[in-house]
N, C-alpha and C positions, 0 to 999 in steps of 0.2 A: 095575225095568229088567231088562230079560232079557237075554244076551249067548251066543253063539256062540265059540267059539276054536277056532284049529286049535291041530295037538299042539307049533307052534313058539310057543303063547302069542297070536300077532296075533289080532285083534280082528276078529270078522270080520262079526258082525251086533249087532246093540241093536236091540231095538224100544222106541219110544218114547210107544209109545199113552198109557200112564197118566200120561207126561208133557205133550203135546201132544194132546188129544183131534181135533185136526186131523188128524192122520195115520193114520186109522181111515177107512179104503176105505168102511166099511157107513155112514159118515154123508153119502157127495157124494153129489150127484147121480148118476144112473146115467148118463148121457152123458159126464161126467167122469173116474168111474170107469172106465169102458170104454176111455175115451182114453187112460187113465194105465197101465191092465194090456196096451194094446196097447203103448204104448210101451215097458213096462218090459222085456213079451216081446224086442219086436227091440232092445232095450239089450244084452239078456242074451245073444240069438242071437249077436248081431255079438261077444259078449266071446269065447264061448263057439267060436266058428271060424275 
């Protein structure tokens, strides 16, 4: 498991592939995929302004 911190310590990413081999983008379908990176984009947009 891999992790992210910022310098206050919080937690800010884990990937969890080696745990969940489900959460590994290169195994869905590509229509699925596509849905998931579009959506993740405008998750991120909208966090981000």
């Amino acid at each position: 498991m891999d992790a992210c911190r910022a310098p206050s310590g919080e937690l800010l990413l884990v990937e969890l592939e080696d745990l969940n081999p489900y959460l590994s983008l290169d195994l869905l379908p590509e229509p699925t995929r596509e849905a998931f990176v579009t959506s993740l984009v405008r998750s991120l947009h909208a966090f981000t302004t």
